[in-house]
N, C-alpha and C positions, 0 to 999 in steps of 0.2 A: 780039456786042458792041453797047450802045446808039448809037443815034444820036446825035451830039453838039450837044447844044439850044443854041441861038443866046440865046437868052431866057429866065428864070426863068418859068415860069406859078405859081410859090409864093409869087413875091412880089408881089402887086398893088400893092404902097403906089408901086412905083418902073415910072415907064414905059419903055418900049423905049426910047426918046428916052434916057432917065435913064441906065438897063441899060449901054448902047454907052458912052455918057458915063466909067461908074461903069470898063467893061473898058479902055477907051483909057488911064484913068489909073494903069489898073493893072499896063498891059503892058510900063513900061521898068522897075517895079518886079518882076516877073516874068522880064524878060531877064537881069535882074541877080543874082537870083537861082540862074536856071540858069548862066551865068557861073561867078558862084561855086561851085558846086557841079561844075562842068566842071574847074575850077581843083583844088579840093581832092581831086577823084579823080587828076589827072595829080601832085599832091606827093606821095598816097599812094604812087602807082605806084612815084614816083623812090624814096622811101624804101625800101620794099620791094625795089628791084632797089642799092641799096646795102646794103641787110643782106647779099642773097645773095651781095654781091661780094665783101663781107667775108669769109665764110669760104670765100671761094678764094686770097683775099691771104695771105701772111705776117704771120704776128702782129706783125712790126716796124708795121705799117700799120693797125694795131687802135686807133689812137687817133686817127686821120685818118676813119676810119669811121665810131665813135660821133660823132663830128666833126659830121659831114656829115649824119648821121640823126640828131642833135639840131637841128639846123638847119633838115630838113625839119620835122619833131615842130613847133618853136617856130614857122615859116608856117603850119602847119596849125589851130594854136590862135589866132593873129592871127586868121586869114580867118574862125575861129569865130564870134571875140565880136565881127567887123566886119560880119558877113553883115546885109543890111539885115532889118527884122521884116517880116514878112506881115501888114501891117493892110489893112481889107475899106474902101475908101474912101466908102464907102455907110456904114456904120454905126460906122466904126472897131473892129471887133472882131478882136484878135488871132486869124489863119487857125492859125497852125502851132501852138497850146498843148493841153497835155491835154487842157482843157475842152475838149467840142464841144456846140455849139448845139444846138438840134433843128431844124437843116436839116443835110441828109448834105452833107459837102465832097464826092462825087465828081457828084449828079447835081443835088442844090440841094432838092429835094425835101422836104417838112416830115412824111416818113413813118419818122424815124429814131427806132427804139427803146433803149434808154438800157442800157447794159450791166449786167451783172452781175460777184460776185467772180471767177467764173471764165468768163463769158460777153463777150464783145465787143461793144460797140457797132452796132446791123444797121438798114442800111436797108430798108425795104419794098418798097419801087417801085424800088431798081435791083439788090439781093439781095445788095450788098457789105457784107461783115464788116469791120467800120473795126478792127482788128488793131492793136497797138505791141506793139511789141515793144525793141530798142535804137531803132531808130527807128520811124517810121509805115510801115506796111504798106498805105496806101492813098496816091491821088493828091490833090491838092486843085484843086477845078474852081471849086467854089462858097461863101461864104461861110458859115459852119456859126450864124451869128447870125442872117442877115435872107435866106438865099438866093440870093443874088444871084447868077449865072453870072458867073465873073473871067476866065476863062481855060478856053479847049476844050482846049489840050495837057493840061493838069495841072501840077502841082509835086510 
């Protein structure tokens, strides 16, 4: 596994100074993120372990169930379209959209080659296949417009 770089070396226009600047404003935006995404896995879970209980119940109890896992289903689409967006506070460029720059979201790196029909998005210098699939198949570290290191966890 790479080391995880403190600083972009791809983006000269922004100093360390800038860089730290650019992640501290990015990090309550980032916690809130994982938040939410911590949340949407725990509604999934409940729904899921109310279908199962459903077909242990009595069909008299079949409409308390749809009940309750539409209930879940209707938070799950709330927390959707409330989830804050991933913009790069350095260049304003939406992180989480099809587009990707040509810097790689996972190490920041301006060595990302552009996909093909059947081929994935690859970076050079860290060897990661940026993958979608229903969702993204990679992490996002770094700003995919200007480089920038956001965040050493990922998202």
């Amino acid at each position: 596994m790479n080391e995880p770089v403190s600083f972009s070396k791809n983006s000269p226009r922004f100093s360390p100074e800038e860089q730290t600047r650019f992640r501290e404003m990015f990090a309550p935006i980032a916690q809130q993120y994982r938040k939410g995404s911590r949340r949407a896995y725990v509604i999934l879970g409940v729904g899921a372990a109310i279908i199962l209980t459903g077909f242990l119940l009595p069909k008299i109890y079949t409409g308390w169930v749809v009940g309750a896992f539409f209930i879940c289903w209707l938070t799950l689409l709330i927390f959707a379209f409330t989830r804050p967006s991933l913009e790069c506070p350095a260049c304003h460029g939406v992180l989480d959209s099809r587009e990707l720059g040509s810097f790689c979201p996972e190490c920041g790196a301006s060595n990302l080659k552009p996909g093909g029909w059947l081929r994935a998005p690859h970076c050079e210098a860290c060897g990661k296949s940026l993958r979608r699939g229903k969702s993204r198949q990679f992490t996002i570290r770094a700003c995919t417009h200007c480089g920038v290191i956001l965040d050493e966890k990922g998202l």
